[in-house]
N, C-alpha and C positions, 0 to 999 in steps of 0.2 A: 489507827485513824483510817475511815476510808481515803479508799485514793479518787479523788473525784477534781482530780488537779493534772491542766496539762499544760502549764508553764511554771515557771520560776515567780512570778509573783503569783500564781493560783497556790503556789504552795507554801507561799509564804503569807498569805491572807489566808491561810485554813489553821495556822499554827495556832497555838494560844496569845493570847493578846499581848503579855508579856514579853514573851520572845520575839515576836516580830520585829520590832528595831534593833535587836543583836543581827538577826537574821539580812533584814537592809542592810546593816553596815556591811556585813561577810559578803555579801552580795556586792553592793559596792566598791570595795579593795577590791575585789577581785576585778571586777570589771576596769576597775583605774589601772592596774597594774598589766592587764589584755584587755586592752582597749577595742580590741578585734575579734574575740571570744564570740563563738555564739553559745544562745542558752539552751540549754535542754532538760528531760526529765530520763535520769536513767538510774536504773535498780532501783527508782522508787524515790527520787530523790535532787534534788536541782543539782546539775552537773554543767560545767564551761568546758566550751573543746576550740581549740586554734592549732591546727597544725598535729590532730589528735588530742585527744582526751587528757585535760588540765588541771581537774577539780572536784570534789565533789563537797558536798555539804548536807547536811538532814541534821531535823531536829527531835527529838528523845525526850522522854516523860522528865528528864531533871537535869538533862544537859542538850546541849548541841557539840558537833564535833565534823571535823574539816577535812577529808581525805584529799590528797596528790596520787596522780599517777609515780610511779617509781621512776624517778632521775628528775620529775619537775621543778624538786628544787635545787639541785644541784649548783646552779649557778649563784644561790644564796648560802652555800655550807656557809662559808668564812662568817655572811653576818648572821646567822639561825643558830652558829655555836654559843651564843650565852645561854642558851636552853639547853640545861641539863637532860639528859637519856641516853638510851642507847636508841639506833638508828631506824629501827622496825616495832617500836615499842608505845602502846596505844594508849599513851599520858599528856596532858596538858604541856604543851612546847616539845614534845618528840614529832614535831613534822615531818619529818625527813622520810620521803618516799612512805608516808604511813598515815596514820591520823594525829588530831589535835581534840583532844574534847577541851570541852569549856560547860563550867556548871552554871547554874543561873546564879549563882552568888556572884559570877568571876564580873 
């Protein structure tokens, strides 16, 4: 996709039409949860920073998928453990300091 996007909703109104409401909600939660976050576009892709870099997010030809900086979730191990994985492992519910994809079936 060109990049002809320089906010978080530019890049989410260039995505396909389908996605863009998974994309709002991802966008959403986060913003509820850092309430104080601002937005940006980094590595190519809508990223939240509060106190350093939060978040990131992009969407993919058949999935979307949700990157943390390493230790941002920390404070949620205890409730993020019903998600089976290992800790640095790039599958749907191994958040933990890593990514989360989500297919568009999810």
């Amino acid at each position: 996709m060109k990049k002809n996007y320089t906010t978080v909703p530019g890049y989410i109104a260039l995505q396909p039409q389908e996605i863009r409401p998974k994309l709002k909600k991802l966008r959403e939660v986060i913003l509820s949860v850092a309430p104080g976050a601002d937005e940006m576009i980094s590595y190519g892709m809508p990223g939240f920073r509060q106190d350093g870099i939060l978040a990131w997010f992009a969407a993919f030809k058949n999935h979307y998928s949700f990157f943390s900086r390493p230790g941002a979730l920390d404070p949620f191990r205890d409730e993020l453990r019903i998600w089976s994985g290992s800790k640095n492992r790039s599958s749907c519910g191994n958040c933990f300091e890593s990514l989360c994809t989500f297919s568009d079936n999810s």
